[in-house]
N, C-alpha and C positions, 0 to 999 in steps of 0.2 A: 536778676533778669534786667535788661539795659531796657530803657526806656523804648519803647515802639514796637519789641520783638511780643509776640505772642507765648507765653505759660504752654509749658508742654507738660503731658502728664508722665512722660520720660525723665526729669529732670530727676525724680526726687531716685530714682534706679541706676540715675549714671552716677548721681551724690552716693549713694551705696558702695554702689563699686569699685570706687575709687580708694574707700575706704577699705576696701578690702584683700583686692586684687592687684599682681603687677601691671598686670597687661589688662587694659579695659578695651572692648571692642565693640566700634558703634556701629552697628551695620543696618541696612532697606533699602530701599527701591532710591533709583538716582531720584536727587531735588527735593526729596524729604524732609530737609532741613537740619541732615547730621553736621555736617560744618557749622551751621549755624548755633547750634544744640552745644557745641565742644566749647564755642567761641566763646559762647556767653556764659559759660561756666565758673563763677568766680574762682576756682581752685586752678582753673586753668589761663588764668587773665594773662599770667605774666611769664611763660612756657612759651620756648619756641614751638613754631607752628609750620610744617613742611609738607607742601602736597606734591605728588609725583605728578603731577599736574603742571609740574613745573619742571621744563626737559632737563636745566643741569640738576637740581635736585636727582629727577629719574636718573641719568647717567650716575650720577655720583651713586645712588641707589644700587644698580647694575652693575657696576664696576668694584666699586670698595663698598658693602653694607656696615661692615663692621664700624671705617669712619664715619658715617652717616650717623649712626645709632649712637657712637661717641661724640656726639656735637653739642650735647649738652647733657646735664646730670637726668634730664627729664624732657619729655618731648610728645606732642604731637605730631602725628603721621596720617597725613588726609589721604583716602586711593591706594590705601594699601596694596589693593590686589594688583598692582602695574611693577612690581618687582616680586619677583616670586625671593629669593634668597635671602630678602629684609628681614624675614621672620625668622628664619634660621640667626641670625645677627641678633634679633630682638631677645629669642630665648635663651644664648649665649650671658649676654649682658644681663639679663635676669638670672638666671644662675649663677654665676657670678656674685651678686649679690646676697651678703650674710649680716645680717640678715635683708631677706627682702623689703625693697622698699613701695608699698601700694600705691598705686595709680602712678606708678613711674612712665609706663607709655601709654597711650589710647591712641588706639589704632579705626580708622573708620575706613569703610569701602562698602561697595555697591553692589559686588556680585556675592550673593549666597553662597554659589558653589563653590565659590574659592575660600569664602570665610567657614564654610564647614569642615570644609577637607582636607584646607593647608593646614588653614590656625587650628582648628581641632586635634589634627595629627602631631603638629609643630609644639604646641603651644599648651597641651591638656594639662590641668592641673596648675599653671601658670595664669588663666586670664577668666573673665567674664564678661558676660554677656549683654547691652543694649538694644534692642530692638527696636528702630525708629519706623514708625508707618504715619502714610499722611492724616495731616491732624482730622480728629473727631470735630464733630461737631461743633460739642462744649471748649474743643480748642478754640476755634474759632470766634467764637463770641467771647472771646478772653478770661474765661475762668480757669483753665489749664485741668481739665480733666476727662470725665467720663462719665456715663450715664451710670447711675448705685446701684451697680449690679448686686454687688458686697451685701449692701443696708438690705436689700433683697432675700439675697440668700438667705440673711440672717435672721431674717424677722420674722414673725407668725402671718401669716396667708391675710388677715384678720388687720394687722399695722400697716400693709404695702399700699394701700387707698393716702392715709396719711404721710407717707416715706415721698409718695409721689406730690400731692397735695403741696409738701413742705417746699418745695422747690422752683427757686425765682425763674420762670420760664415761660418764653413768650412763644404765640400762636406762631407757624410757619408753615409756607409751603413744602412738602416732601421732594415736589418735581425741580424747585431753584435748587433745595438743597443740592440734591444728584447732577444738576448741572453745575453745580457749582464747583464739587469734591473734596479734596481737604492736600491738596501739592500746595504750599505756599505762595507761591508766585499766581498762579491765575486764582485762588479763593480767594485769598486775600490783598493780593496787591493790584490785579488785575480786574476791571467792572465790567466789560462791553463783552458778547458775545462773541465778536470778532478776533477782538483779543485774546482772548482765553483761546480762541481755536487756532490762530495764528502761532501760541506758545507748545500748544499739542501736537501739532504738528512737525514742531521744532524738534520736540522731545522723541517720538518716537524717530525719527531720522538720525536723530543721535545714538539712539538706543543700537539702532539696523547697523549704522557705518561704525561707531565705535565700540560699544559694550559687546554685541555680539563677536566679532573676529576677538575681542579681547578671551571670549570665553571658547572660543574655537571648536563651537558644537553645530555650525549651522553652515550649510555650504550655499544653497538656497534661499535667500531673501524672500523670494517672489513666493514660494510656497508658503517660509516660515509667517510670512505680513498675512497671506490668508487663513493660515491656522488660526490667528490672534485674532481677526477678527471674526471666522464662525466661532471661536472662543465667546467671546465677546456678546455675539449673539444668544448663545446660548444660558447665558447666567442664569446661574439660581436651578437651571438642572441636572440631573443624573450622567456623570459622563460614561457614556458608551462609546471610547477609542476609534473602533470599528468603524460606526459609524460615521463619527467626524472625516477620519480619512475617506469612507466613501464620498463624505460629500467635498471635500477639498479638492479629494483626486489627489491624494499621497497614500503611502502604505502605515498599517496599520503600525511597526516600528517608528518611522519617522513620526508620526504621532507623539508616540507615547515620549519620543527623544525630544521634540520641540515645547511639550507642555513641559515636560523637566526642567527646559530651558527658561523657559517663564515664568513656572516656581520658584527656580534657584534665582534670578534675579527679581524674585517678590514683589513680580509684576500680576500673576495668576495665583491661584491657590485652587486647592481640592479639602474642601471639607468632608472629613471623614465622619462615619454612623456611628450612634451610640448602638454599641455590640452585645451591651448585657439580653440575652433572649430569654425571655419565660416561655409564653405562650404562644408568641406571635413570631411569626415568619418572617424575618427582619431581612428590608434590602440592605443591601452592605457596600452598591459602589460609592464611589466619592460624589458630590456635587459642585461643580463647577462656578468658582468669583474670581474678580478681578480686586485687583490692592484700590483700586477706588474709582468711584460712579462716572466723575467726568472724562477721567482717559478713557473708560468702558466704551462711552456712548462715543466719542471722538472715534476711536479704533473698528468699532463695528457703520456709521456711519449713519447711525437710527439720527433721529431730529427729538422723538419725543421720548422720556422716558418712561417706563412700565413697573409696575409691581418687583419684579425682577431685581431692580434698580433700588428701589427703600430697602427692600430684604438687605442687597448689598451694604448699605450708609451704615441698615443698623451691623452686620458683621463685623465691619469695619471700628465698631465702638467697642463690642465685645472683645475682639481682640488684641484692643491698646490696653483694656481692663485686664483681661486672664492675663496676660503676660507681665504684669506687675503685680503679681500673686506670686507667694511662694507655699508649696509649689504652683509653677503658673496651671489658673486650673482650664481645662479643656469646653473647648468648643465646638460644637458635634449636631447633627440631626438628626430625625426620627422619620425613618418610613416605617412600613410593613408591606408586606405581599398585598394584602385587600386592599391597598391603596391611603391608608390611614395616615396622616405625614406629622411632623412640628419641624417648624423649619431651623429650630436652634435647640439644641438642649446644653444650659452651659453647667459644669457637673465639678463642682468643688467639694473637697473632703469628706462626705457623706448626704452634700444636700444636691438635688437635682434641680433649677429651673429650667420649665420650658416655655419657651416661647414660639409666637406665632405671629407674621407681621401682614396685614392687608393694607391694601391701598386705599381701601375704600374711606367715604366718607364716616358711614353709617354700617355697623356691623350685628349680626342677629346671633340667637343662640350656636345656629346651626353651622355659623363659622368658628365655633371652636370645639368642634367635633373633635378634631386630631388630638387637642390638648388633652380635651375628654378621655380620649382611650390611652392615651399615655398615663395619665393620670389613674387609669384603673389598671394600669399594669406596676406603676413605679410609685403609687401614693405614700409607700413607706420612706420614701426617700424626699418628694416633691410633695410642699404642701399646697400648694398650687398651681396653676399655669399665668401666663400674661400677654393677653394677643394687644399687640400695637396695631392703632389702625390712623387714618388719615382725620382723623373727627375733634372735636375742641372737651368731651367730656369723658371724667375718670369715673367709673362705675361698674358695678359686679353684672358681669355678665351674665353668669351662672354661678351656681354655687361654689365653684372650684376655682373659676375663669374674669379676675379682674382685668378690665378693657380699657385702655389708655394709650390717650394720643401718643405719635411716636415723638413731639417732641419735647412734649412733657418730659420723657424719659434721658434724650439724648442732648439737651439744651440745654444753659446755663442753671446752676442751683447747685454745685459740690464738687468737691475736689475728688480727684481719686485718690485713692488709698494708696499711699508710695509704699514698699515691700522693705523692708528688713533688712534685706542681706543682696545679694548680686546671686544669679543665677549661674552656678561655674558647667563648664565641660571640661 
């Protein structure tokens, strides 16, 4: 890692892949720092490096793929998605090769839809997968990782006081953090308020004029900019479609077409329910986040952030983590009908932790009721729960329910666990 750039917890999974795969593919949300990520890769220091971002590059792309993909024995490809045909050229020249050679292209782009559908179709069996989201937390304060979720899982209910205890991390406020977010350029490079807003506003403009006609799903700006922002509004709850369009004033199709659109460029997400049912009447729609806190609050237009908003920070840690699992393990909540909720259940190989995140400073038994009834449904699986709260001390809440700050957990103090092998499709 070159001196000034920030430790991602991505690296040690593109170093995998490489190793393994021809075709490595680095895809997320524009400005995430995938260029950056490629650049700084020492296997890839001394590799041509070609972004279609660069109009003859594109033309020559568009016109001859085949010479393009012949310009060197090995190469980088920024923006893949801006020539559809490249990948057809790209698996060519990988088969081609006998034997194959790993990490011969890595390929990055911005939009989802097209790296699921083209390269998936084009490319299955030939490439693997990097998934860049903006940096956590523990990115940030330059430790290159993730809150121990793992040390977690793994431990007795009984070591998690100590797990947490062990870890060099300092007091913070929950509401800078969510204003702050984790897109590199305004977390990190940017200090003023102003600026960081001046750069978000940049970004979705970019996002409207260019990324959208790119993916040619949206006719409508003017609807699609209020989707996103009652989106936005609503984090952290239950999406009812319906709904939303009645309050936009679009129909309930364009809806469901627009959030697609903002999935697929891993702008939004839908956290889906843990499904296993015993006894209890489980809700099953999705809940509603955004890929990170400060575009959130930028796009819906709030000033202060809310409860809402931490849930989302820690989401966002959770999921830099499962996805450097193999298999990467899932991230899910917990309602029921009578209203019982945990707002995370993350569910690897046969262990379940739940968690539960308040804002508050100061948290009583009675806020970890949910945990509580999860916990008497799924105790063979979870040995306990873990409510994150706004507060400076680590302590049993309850007999099941250790309580600790949120940034004890998501703050400097460990690396994340880099995976094994590349995750292929």
């Amino acid at each position: 890692m070159r001196p000034g750039l920030l430790a991602r917890a991505a690296q040690s999974a593109l170093t995998a892949a490489l190793r393994v795969a021809p075709v490595v593919v680095v895809t997320g949300a524009r400005q995430t720092g995938k260029t950056t990520l490629v650049r700084a890769q020492p296997a890839l220091a001394q590799r041509p490096y070609l972004t279609l971002d660069d109009l003859t590059v594109r033309l020559q792309a568009q016109a001859d793929p085949e010479a393009l993909v012949a310009r060197a024995p090995a190469l980088v490809i920024d923006e893949v998605q801006r020539a559809g045909d490249l990948l057809l050229a790209v698996k060519r020249a990988v088969d081609r090769d006998r034997p194959r050679r790993p990490g011969r292209f890595v390929l990055t782009g911005s939009a989802n839809l097209l790296m699921l559908r083209k390269i998936g179709e084009t490319l299955a069996g030939r490439a693997a997968y990097v998934t860049l989201r903006p940096l956590t937390v523990n990115e940030l304060s330059g430790a290159g990782g993730t809150g121990p979720w793992g040390e977690l899982l793994g431990a007795r209910f009984s070591r998690w006081s100590q797990v947490l205890l062990d870890r060099d991390a300092a007091a913070a406020d929950w509401r800078q953090a969510v204003r702050r977010g984790g897109f590199p350029v305004p977390a990190h490079e940017l200090t003023s308020e102003a600026d960081r807003a001046l750069w978000f506003s940049g970004y979705v403009q970019t996002y409207l004029e260019r990324d959208l006609p790119d993916l040619r799903a949206v006719a409508d700006l003017a609807d699609f900019r209020r989707l996103a922002q009652a989106a936005c509004l609503r984090l952290g709850a239950l999406l009812n479609q319906a709904e939303l369009g009645r309050d936009v004033g679009i129909s309930q199709p364009q809806v469901h077409r627009f959030l697609n659109v903002l999935e697929t460029s891993y702008l939004a997400l839908r956290l889906p329910a843990y499904a296993v049912n015993r006894t209890k009447r489980l809700i099953k729609a999705p809940k509603l986040y955004w890929c990170d806190t400060a575009l959130a609050l930028a796009l819906s237009g709030e000033t202060e952030p809310r409860g809402a908003h931490l849930e989302n920070l820690v989401l966002g840690d959770l999921l830099v983590w499962s996805e450097l699992q193999l298999p990467p393990a899932q991230v899910l909540y917990w309602r029921t009908a009578e209203g019982h909720e945990v707002d995370f259940v993350l569910e690897s190989a046969q262990r379940l932790l739940p968690i539960e995140v308040k804002a508050a400073a100061r948290v009583v038994p009675a806020d970890a009721r949910g945990l509580e009834v999860f916990l008497d449904e799924y105790g063979d699986r979870a040995p306990g729960g873990l409510l994150l709260y706004a507060g400076e001390e680590v302590f049993a809440l309850t007999r099941r329910v250790l309580a600790a700050p949120w940034w004890r957990v998501l703050s400097a103090g460990g690396q994340a666990r880099g995976r094994a092998a590349p995750r292929k499709r």
